[in-house]
N, C-alpha and C positions, 0 to 999 in steps of 0.2 A: 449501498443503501438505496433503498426506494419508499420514497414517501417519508422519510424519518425513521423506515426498520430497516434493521440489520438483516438481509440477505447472504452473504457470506464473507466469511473471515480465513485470514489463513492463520499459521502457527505464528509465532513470532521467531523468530532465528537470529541466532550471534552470527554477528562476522570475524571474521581473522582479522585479527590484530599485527600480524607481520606484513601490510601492503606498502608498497613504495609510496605512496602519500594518502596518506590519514583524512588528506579534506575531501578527496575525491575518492566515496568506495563505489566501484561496481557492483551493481546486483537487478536481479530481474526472474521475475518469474510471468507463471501465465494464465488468464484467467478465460475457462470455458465462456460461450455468449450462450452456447444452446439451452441450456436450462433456464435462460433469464427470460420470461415473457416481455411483448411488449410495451415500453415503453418507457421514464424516462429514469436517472440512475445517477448515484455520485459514488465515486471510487476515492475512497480514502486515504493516504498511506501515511504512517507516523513512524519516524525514526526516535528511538531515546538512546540518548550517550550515558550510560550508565556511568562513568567514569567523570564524564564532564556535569553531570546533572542536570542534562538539555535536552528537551525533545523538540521536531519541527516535525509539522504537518504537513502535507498540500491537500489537494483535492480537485477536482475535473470532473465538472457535469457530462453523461454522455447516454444517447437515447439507439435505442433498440427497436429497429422496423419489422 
């Protein structure tokens, strides 16, 4: 997000449910910078446990020279 708009999103995706421990999932993707002009930015990310009926957010200011 920049400024309060949405800049870009990704899909939302399931994960597998056969990992050896359930609190800890691996995952990772990657986000282009060169399309983002200068200057300042929050990255959002929101997990929902559709099973648990929980979701947690984080988010991380980060600026572009």
């Amino acid at each position: 997000m920049r400024d309060g708009q949405l800049i870009a999103a990704a899909p939302q995706r399931a994960i597998k449910n056969s990992l050896p421990d359930p609190d800890r999932i691996p995952f990772g993707d990657e986000l282009s910078l060169k399309s983002l002009t200068a200057g300042r930015y929050n990255l959002k990310v929101t997990i929902t446990d559709v099973m648990g009926g929980t979701t947690a957010t984080q988010t991380v200011d980060f600026e572009v020279f």
